[in-house]
N, CA, C and O atoms as a GROMACS GRO file, in nm:
protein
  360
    1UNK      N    1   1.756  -0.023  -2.983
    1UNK     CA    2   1.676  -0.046  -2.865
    1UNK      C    3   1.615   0.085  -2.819
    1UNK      O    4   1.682   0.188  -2.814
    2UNK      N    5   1.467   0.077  -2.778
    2UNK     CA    6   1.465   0.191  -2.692
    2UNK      C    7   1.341   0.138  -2.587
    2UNK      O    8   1.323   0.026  -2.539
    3UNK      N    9   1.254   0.280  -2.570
    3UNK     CA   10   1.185   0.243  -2.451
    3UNK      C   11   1.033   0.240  -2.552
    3UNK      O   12   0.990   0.319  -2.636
    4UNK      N   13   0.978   0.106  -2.493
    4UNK     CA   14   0.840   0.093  -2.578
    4UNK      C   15   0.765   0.121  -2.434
    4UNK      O   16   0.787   0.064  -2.327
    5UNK      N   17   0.656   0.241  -2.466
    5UNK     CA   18   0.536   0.243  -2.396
    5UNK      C   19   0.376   0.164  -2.428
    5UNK      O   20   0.336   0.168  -2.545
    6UNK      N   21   0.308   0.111  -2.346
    6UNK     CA   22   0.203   0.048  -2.371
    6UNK      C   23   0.082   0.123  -2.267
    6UNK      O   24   0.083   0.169  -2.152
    7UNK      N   25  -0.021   0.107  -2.374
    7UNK     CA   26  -0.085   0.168  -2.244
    7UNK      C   27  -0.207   0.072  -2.245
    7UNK      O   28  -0.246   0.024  -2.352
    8UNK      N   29  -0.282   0.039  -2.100
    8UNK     CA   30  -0.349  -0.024  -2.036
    8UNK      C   31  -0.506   0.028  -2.023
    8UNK      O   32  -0.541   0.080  -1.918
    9UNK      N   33  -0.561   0.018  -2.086
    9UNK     CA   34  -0.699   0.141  -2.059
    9UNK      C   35  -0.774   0.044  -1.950
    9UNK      O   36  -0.750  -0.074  -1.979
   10UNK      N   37  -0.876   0.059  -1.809
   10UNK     CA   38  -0.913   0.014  -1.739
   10UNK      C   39  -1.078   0.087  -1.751
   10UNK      O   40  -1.086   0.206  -1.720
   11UNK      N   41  -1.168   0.036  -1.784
   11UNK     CA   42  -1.292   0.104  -1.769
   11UNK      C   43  -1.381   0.032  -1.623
   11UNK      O   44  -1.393  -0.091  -1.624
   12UNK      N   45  -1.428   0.093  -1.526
   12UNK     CA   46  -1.471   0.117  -1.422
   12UNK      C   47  -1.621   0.132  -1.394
   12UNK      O   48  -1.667   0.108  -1.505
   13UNK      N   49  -1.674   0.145  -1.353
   13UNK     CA   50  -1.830   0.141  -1.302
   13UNK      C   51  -1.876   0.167  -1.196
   13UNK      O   52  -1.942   0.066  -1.172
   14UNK      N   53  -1.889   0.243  -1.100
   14UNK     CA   54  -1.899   0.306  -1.009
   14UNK      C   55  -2.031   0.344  -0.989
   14UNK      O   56  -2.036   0.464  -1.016
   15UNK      N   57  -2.164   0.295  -0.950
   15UNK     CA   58  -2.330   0.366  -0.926
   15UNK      C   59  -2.342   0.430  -1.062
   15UNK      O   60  -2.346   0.354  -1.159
   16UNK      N   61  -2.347   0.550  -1.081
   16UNK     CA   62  -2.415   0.615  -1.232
   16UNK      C   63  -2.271   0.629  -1.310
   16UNK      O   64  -2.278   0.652  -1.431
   17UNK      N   65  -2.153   0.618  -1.258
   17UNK     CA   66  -2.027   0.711  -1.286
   17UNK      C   67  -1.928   0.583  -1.371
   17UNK      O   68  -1.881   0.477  -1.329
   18UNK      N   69  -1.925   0.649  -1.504
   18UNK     CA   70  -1.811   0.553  -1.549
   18UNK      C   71  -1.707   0.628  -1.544
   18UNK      O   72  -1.716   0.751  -1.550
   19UNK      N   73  -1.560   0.544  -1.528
   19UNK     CA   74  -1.422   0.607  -1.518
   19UNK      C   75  -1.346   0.546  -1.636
   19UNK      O   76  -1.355   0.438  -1.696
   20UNK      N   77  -1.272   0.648  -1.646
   20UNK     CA   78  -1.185   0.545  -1.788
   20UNK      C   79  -1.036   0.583  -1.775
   20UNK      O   80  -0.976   0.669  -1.839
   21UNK      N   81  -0.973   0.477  -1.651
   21UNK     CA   82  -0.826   0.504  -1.616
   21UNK      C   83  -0.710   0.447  -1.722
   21UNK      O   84  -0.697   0.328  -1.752
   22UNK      N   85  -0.626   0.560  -1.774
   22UNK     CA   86  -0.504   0.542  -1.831
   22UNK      C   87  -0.326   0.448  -1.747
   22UNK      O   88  -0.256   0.449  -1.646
   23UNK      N   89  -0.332   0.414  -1.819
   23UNK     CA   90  -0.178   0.350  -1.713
   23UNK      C   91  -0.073   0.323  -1.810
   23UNK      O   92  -0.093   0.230  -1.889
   24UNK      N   93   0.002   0.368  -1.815
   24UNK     CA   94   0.109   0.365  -1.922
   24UNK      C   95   0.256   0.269  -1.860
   24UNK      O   96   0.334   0.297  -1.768
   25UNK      N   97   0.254   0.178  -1.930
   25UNK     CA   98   0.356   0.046  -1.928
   25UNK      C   99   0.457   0.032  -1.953
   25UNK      O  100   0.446  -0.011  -2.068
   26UNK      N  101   0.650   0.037  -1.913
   26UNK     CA  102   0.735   0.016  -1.993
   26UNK      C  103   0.742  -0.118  -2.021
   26UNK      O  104   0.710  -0.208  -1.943
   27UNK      N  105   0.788  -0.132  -2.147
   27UNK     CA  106   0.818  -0.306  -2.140
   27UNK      C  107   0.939  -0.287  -2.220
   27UNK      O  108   0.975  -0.235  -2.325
   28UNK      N  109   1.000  -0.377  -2.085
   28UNK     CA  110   1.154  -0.428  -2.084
   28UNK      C  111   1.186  -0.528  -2.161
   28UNK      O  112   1.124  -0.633  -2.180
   29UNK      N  113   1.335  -0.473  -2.225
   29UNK     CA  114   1.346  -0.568  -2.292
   29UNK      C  115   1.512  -0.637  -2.279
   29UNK      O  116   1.582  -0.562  -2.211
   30UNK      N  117   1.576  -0.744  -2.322
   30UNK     CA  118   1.690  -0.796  -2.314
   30UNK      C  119   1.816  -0.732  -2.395
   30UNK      O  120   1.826  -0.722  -2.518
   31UNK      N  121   1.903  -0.693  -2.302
   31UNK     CA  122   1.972  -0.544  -2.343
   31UNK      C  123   1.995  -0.443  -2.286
   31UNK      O  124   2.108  -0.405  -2.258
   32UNK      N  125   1.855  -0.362  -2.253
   32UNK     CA  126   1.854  -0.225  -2.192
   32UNK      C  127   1.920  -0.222  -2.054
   32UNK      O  128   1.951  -0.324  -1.993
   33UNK      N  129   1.940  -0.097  -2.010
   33UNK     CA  130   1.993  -0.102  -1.892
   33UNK      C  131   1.916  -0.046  -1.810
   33UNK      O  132   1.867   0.063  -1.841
   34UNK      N  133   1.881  -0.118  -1.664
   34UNK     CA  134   1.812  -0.102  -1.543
   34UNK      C  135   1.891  -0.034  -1.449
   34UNK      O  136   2.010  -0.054  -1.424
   35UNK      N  137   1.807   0.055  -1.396
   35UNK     CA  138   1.877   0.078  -1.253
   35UNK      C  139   1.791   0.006  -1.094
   35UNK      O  140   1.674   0.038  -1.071
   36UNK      N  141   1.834  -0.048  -1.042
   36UNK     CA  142   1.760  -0.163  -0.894
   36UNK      C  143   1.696  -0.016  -0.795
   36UNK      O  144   1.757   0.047  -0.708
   37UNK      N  145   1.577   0.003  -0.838
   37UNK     CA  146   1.489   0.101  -0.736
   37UNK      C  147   1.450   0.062  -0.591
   37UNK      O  148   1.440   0.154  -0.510
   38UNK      N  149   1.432  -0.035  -0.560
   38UNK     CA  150   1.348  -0.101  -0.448
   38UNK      C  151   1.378  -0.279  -0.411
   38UNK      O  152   1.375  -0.369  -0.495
   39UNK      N  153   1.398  -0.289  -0.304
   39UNK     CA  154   1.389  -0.455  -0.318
   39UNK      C  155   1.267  -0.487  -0.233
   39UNK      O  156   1.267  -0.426  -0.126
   40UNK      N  157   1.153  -0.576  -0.256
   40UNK     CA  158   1.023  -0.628  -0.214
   40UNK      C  159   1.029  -0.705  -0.152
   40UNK      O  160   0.928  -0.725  -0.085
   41UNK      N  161   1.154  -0.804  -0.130
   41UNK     CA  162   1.146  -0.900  -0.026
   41UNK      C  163   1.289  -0.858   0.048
   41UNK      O  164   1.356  -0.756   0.025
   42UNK      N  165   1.320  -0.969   0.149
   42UNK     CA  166   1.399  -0.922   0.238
   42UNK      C  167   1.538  -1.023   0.162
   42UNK      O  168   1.506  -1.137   0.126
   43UNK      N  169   1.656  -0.987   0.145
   43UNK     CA  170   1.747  -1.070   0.074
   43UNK      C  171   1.900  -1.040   0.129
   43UNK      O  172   1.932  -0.936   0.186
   44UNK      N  173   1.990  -1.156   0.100
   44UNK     CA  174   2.123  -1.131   0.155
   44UNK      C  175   2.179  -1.008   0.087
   44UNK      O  176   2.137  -0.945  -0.010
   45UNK      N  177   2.297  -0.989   0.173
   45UNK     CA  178   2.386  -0.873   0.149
   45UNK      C  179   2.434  -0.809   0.014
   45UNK      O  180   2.434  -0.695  -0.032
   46UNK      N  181   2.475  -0.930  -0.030
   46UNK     CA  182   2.528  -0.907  -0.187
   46UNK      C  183   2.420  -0.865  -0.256
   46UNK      O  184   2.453  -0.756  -0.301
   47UNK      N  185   2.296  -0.894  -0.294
   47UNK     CA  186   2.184  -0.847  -0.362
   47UNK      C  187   2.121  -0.705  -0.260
   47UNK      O  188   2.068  -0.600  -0.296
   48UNK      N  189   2.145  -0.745  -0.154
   48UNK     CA  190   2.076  -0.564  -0.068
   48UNK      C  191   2.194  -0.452  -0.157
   48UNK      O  192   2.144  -0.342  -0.180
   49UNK      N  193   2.334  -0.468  -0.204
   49UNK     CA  194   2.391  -0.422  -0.231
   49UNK      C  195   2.411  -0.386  -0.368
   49UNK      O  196   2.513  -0.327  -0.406
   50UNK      N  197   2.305  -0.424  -0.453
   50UNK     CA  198   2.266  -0.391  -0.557
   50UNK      C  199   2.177  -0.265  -0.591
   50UNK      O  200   2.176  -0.194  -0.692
   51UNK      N  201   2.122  -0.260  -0.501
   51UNK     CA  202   2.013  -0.142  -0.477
   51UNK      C  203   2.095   0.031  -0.497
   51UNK      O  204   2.186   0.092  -0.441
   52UNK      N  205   2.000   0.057  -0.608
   52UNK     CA  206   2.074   0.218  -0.674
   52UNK      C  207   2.177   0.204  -0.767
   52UNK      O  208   2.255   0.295  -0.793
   53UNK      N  209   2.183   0.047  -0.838
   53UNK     CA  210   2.292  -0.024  -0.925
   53UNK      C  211   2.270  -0.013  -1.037
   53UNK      O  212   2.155  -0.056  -1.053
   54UNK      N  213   2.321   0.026  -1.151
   54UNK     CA  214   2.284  -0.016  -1.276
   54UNK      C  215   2.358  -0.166  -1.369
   54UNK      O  216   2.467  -0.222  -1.364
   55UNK      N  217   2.241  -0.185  -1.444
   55UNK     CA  218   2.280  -0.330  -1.482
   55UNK      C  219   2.210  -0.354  -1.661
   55UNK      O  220   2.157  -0.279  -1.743
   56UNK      N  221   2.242  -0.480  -1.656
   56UNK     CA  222   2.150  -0.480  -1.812
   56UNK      C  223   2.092  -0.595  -1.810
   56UNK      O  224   2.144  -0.702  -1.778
   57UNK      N  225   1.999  -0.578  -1.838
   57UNK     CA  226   1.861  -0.757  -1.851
   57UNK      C  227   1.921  -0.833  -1.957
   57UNK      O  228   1.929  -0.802  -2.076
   58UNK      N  229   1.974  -0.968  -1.879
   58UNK     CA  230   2.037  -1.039  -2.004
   58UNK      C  231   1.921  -1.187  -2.015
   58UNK      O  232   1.946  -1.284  -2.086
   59UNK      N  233   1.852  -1.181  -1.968
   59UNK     CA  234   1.728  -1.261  -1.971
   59UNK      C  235   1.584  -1.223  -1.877
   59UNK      O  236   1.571  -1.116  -1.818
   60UNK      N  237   1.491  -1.322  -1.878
   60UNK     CA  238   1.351  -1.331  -1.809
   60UNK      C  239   1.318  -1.467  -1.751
   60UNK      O  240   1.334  -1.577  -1.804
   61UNK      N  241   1.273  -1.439  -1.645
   61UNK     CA  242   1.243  -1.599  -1.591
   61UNK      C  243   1.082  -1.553  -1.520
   61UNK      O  244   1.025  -1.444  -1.510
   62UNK      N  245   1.045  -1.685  -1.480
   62UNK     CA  246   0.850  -1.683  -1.469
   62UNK      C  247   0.932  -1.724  -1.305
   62UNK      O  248   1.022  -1.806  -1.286
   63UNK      N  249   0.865  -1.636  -1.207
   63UNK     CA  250   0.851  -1.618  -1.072
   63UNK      C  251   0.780  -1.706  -1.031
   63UNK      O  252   0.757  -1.802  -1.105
   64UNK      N  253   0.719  -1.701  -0.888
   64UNK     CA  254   0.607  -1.764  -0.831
   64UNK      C  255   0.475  -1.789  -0.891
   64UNK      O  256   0.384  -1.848  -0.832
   65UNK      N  257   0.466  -1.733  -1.033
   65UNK     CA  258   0.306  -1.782  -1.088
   65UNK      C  259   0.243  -1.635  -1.101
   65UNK      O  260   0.152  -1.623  -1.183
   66UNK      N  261   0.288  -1.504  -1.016
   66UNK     CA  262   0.216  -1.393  -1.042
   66UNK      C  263   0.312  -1.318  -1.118
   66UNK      O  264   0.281  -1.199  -1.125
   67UNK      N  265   0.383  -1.338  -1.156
   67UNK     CA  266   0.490  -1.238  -1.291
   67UNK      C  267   0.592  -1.291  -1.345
   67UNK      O  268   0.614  -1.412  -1.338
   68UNK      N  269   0.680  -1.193  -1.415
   68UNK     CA  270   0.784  -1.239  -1.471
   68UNK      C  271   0.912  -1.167  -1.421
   68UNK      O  272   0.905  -1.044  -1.412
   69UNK      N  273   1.027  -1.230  -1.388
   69UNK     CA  274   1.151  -1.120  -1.340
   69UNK      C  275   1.256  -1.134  -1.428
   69UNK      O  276   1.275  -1.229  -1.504
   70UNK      N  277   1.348  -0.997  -1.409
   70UNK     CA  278   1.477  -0.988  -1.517
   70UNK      C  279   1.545  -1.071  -1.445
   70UNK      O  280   1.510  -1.098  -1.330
   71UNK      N  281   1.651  -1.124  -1.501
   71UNK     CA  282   1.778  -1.126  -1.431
   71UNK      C  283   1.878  -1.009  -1.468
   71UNK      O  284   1.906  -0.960  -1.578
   72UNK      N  285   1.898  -0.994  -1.406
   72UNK     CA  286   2.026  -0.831  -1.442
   72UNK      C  287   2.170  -0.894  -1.429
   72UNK      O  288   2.211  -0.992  -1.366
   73UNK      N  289   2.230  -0.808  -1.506
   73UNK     CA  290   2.403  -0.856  -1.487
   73UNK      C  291   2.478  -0.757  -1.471
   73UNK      O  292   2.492  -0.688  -1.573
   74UNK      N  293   2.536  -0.721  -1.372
   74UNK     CA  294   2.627  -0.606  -1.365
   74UNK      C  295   2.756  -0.571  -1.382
   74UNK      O  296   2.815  -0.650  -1.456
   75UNK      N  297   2.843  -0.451  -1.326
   75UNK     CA  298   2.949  -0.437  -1.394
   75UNK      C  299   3.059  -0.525  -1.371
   75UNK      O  300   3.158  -0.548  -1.440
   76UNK      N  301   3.014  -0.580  -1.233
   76UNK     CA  302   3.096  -0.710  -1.187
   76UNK      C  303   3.073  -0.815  -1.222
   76UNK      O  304   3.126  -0.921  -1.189
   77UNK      N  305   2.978  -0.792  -1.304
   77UNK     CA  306   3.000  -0.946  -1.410
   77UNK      C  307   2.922  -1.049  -1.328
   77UNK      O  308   2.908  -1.164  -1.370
   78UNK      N  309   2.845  -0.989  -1.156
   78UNK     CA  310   2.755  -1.102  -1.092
   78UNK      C  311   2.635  -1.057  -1.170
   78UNK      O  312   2.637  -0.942  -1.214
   79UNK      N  313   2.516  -1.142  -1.196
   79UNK     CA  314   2.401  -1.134  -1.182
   79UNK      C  315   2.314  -1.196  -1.062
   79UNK      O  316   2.363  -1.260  -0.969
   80UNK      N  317   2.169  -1.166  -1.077
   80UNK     CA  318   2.085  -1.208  -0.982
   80UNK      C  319   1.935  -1.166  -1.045
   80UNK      O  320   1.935  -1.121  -1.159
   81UNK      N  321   1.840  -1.176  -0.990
   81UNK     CA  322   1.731  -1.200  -1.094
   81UNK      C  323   1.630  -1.066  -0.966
   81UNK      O  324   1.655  -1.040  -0.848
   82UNK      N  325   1.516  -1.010  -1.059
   82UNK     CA  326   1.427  -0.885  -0.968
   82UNK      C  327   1.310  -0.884  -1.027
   82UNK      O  328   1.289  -0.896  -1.147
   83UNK      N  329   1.206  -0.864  -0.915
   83UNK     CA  330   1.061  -0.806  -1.004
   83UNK      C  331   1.113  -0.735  -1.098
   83UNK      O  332   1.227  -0.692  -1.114
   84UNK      N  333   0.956  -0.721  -1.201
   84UNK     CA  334   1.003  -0.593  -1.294
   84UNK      C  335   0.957  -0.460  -1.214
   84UNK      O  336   0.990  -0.350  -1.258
   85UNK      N  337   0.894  -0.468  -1.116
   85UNK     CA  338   0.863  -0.354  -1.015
   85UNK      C  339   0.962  -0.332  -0.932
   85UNK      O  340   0.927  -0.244  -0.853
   86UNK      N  341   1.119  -0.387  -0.901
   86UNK     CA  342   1.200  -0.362  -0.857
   86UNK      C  343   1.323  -0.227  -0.890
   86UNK      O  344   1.395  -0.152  -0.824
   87UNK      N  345   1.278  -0.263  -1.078
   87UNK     CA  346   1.355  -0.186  -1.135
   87UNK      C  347   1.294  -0.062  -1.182
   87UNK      O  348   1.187  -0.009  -1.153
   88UNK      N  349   1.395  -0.025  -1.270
   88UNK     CA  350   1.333   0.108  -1.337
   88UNK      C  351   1.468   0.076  -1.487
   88UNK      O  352   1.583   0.032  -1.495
   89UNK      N  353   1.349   0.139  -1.594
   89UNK     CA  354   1.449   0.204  -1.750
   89UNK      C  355   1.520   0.296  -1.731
   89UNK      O  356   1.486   0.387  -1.655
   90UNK      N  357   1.646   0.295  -1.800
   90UNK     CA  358   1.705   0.410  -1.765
   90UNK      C  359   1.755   0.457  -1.935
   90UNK      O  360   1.815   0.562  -1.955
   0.00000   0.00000   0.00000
């Protein structure tokens, strides 16, 4: 396993000025281990208490229609599911 980078090229148009923005992508995969950076919505205790946790993506599930989230499983053996903008590769 490791860390696959992707990169996103975005070309732009601006009056006379073209831009040509780089964005470089991790993509996660089932296995690796996450650490919980941020939580985006507001959530009970046990999951606020995840935050600065490390864990490992033991699957993917389809969200509200605008992404996809891990579920993480940790050392306590709970899981719970996060944006992929929640987390971070470690």
């Amino acid at each position: 396993m490791g860390v696959y980078l992707t990169r996103i090229y975005i070309k732009l148009r601006i009056g006379l000025l073209n831009y040509r923005l780089i964005k470089t992508v991790e993509v996660m995969e089932i296995g690796q281990k996450v650490k919980v950076c941020r939580l985006r919505d507001r959530v009970n205790s046990d999951v606020a208490g995840k935050l600065g946790k490390v864990g490992v993506i033991k699957n993917f599930k389809m969200t509200d229609g605008s992404g996809v989230g891990a579920v993480v499983q940790f050392d306590d053996k709970t899981a719970t599911w996060f944006f992929e903008d929640e987390l971070k590769l470690i």
